[in-house]
C-alpha positions, 0 to 999 in steps of 0.5 A: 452014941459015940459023940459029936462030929467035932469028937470025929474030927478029933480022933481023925486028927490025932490019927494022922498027927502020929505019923506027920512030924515037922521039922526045922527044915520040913514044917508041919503045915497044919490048917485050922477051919472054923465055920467063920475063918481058917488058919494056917500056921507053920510048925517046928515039932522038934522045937515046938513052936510056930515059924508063921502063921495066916489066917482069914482073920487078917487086915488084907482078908478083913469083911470076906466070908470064908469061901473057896476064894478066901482059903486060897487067899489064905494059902497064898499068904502061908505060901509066901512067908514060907519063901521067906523064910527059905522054906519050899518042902513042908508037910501037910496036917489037914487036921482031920478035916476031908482034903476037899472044898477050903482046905483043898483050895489053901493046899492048892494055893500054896502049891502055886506060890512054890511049896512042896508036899 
């Protein structure tokens, strides 16, 4: 038995985190889905940290089941704090998960509001 599908997903992960790398100029955009919520976060590897973050966990998102509807919500939220910022190219980090349903509808929402990848 070779493990569980979060042990899958974990492998697929790290598979592609050896060839996506953010930078100051071009952030990591790497999204978290859990059967409840999903986050989205800006990343600087070479710094190590965070530039912004959202998540379906947030005030304005507050009592909405995670949906197709709720992940754009959310990739519009990540797309407007990246404007802010003076962002417009990042790359994208699944996390393993298949570019597809909640993850496909952040990307495509973040898309709208004039990111890059």
């Amino acid at each position: 038995m070779r493990g569980s599908r979060t042990d899958a997903r974990r492998r697929r992960h790290f598979r592609v985190r050896k060839k996506v790398h953010g930078i100051a100029t071009r952030p990591r955009l790497a999204v978290y889905r859990s059967n409840r919520y999903i986050y989205a976060q800006l990343i600087d590897d070479n710094a190590g940290r965070t530039l912004a973050s959202a998540s379906s966990r947030e005030k304005s998102l507050a009592g909405q089941t995670l949906t197709v509807e709720t992940a754009a919500e959310v990739g519009k939220l990540i797309g407007a704090r990246t404007k802010d910022l003076g962002i417009d190219a990042v790359v994208f980090d699944r996390g393993g998960y298949p570019f597809h349903g909640r993850v496909k509808a952040l990307a495509e929402a973040a898309r709208e509001e004039g990111l890059k990848f």
